[in-house]
N, C-alpha and C positions, 0 to 999 in steps of 0.2 A: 342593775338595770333601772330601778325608779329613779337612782340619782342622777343617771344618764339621759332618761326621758324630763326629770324636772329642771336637766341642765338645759336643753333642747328646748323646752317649752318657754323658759326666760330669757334664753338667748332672740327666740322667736318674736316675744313679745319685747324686749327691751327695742330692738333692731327693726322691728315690722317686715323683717323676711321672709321669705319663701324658704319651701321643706328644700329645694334644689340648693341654695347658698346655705344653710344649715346642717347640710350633708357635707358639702364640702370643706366645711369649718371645720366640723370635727370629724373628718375622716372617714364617713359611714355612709351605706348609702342610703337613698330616697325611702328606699324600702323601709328600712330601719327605722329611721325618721318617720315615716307615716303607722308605723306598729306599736312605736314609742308611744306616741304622742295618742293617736285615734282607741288605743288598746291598753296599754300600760298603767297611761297617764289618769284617765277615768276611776280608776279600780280606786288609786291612794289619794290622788288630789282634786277634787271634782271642782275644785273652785278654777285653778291653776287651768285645768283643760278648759273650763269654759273659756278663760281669756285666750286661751292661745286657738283655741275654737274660733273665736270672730275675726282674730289674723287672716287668718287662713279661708275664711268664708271672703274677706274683702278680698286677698290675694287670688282667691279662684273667679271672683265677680270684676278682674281684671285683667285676666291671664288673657283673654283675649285680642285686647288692647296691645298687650306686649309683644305678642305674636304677629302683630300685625307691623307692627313697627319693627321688630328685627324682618320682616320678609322684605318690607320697602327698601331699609338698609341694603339688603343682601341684593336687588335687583337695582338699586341705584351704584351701588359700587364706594359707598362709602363706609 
């Protein structure tokens, strides 16, 4: 499980992706991804979780944005 969580946490930060495409990459889902990382990750690599911490802090301080734009999409018809 730590190797799983610090493979997830590299992939996060190499990529600058979300816990959503992270899950889907390896298999698992969001859940997973968010236990890994918010719970796991802290205990052995506290450096590690800080970076993958500010991913994630930028990608929540965006999420909105993205939503807003797949709703146009979805009522435009493109």
């Amino acid at each position: 499980m730590e190797e799983r969580a610090e493979r997830l946490a590299q992939y996060i930060i190499e990529n600058r992706t979300t816990v959503r495409a992270a899950a889907q990459k390896f298999g698992i889902s969001k859940s997973t991804v968010h236990k890994d990382i918010s719970e796991r990750l802290p205990q052995f690599n506290r450096a590690l979780y800080t970076q993958v911490k500010e991913v994630l802090d930028v990608n929540k301080a965006q999420r909105h944005i993205r939503g807003g734009i797949a709703t146009r999409r979805k009522y435009r018809g493109a």
